[in-house]
C-alpha positions as CSV (number, residue, x, y, z in Angstrom):
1,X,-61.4,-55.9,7.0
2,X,-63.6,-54.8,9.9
3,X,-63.2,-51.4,11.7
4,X,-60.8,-52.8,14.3
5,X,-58.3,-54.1,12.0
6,X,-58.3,-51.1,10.2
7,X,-57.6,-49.3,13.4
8,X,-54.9,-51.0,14.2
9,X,-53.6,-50.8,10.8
10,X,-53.5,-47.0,11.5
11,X,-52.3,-47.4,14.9
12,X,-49.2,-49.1,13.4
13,X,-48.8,-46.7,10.5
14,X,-48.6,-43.5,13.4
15,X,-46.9,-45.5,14.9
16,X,-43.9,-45.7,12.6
17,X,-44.3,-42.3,11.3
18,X,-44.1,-41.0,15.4
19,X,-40.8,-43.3,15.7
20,X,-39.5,-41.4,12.5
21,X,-40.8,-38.6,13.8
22,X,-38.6,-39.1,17.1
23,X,-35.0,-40.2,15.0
24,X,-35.7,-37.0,13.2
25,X,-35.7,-35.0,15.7
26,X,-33.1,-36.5,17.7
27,X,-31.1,-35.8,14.6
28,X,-32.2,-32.2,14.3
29,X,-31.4,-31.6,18.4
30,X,-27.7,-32.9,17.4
31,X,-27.2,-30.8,14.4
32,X,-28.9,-27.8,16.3
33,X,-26.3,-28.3,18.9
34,X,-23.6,-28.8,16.6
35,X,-24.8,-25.4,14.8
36,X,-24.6,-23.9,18.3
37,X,-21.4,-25.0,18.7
38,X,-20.2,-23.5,15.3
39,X,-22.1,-20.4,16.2
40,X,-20.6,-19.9,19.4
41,X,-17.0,-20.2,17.7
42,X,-18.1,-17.7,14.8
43,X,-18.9,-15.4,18.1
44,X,-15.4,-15.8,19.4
45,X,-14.1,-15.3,15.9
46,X,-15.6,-12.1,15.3
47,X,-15.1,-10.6,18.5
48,X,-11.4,-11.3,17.1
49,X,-12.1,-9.4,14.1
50,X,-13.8,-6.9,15.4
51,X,-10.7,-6.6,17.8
52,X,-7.8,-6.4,14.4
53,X,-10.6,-3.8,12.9
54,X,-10.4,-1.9,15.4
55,X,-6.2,-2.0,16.0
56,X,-6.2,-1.3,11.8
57,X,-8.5,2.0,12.1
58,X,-6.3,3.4,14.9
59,X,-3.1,2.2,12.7
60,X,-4.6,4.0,9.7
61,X,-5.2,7.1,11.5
62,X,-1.7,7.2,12.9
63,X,-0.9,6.4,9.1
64,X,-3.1,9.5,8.3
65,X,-1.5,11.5,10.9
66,X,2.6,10.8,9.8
67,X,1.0,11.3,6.4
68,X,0.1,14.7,7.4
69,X,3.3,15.8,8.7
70,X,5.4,14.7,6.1
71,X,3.5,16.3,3.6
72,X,3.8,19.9,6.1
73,X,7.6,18.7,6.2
74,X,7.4,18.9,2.1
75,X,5.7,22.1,1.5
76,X,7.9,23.8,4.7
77,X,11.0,22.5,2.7
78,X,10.2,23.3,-0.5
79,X,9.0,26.9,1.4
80,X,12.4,27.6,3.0
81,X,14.6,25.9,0.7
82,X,12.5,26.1,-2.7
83,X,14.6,30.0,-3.7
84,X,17.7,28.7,-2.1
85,X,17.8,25.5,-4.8
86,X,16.5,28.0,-7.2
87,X,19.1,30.6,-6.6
88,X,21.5,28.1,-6.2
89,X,21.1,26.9,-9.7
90,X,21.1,30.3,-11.5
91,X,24.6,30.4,-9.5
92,X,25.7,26.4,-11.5
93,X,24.4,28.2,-14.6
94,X,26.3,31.4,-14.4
95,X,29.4,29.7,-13.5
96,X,28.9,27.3,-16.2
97,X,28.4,30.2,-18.8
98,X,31.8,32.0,-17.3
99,X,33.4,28.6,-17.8
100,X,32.5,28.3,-21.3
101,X,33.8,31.5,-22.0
102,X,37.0,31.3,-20.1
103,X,37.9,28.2,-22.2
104,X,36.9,30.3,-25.4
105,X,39.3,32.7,-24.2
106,X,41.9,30.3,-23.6
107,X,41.6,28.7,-26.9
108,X,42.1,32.1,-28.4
109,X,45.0,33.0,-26.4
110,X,46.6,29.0,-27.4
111,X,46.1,29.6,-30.6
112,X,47.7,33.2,-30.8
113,X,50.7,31.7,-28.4
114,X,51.0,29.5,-31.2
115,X,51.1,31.6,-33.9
116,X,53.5,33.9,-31.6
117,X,55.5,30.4,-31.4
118,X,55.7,30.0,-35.2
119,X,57.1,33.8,-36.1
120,X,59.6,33.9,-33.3
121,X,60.6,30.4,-34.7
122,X,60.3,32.1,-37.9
123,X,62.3,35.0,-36.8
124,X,65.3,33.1,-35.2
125,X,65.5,31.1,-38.5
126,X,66.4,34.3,-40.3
């Protein structure tokens, strides 16, 4: 094989390979528009997000915020009403004890009515 020949045998060979070359990169300039494509959509997307983030902080501070005032709303009720429940339930208690004894008492005075009962019965009898 003289010089020529072998020439053109690389000739052909870089040939080929520059034709590969080409349908590579024509591949690569469709998937590189296709990636900017996706990209651009991602962009879109996370303006989105970045959009709910945003509404969520401002919901979670106003969350915060009604968080705050009921828990001011506890501690002023349990402030102004705290002795009032308190006092309220010595009141339940002391009324409770009186109750107890009252119906002590009237058990005591039932069963002495019905002792009364049985001499007067007794007594009439004679």
């Amino acid at each position: 094989m003289n010089n020529d020949e072998k020439i053109l045998l690389m000739l052909e060979g870089l040939t080929a390979d520059v034709k590969d070359l080409k349908t590579d990169v024509k591949d690569l300039k469709t998937d590189v528009a296709g990636l900017k494509t996706d990209v651009q959509a991602l962009k879109e997307e996370m303006k989105e997000v970045k959009q709910d983030v945003q509404i969520l902080k401002q919901e979670m501070k106003e969350v915060k915020q009604d968080l705050r005032e009921v828990k001011d709303r506890v501690i002023i009720i349990e402030n102004d009403h705290g002795q009032d429940i308190k006092a309220l339930y010595d009141g339940y208690s002391l009324t409770n004890d009186i109750c107890k004894e009252i119906r002590d008492e009237i058990g005591k005075m039932s069963a002495r009515m019905a002792r009364q009962d049985d001499s007067i019965t007794l007594l009439q009898a004679k």
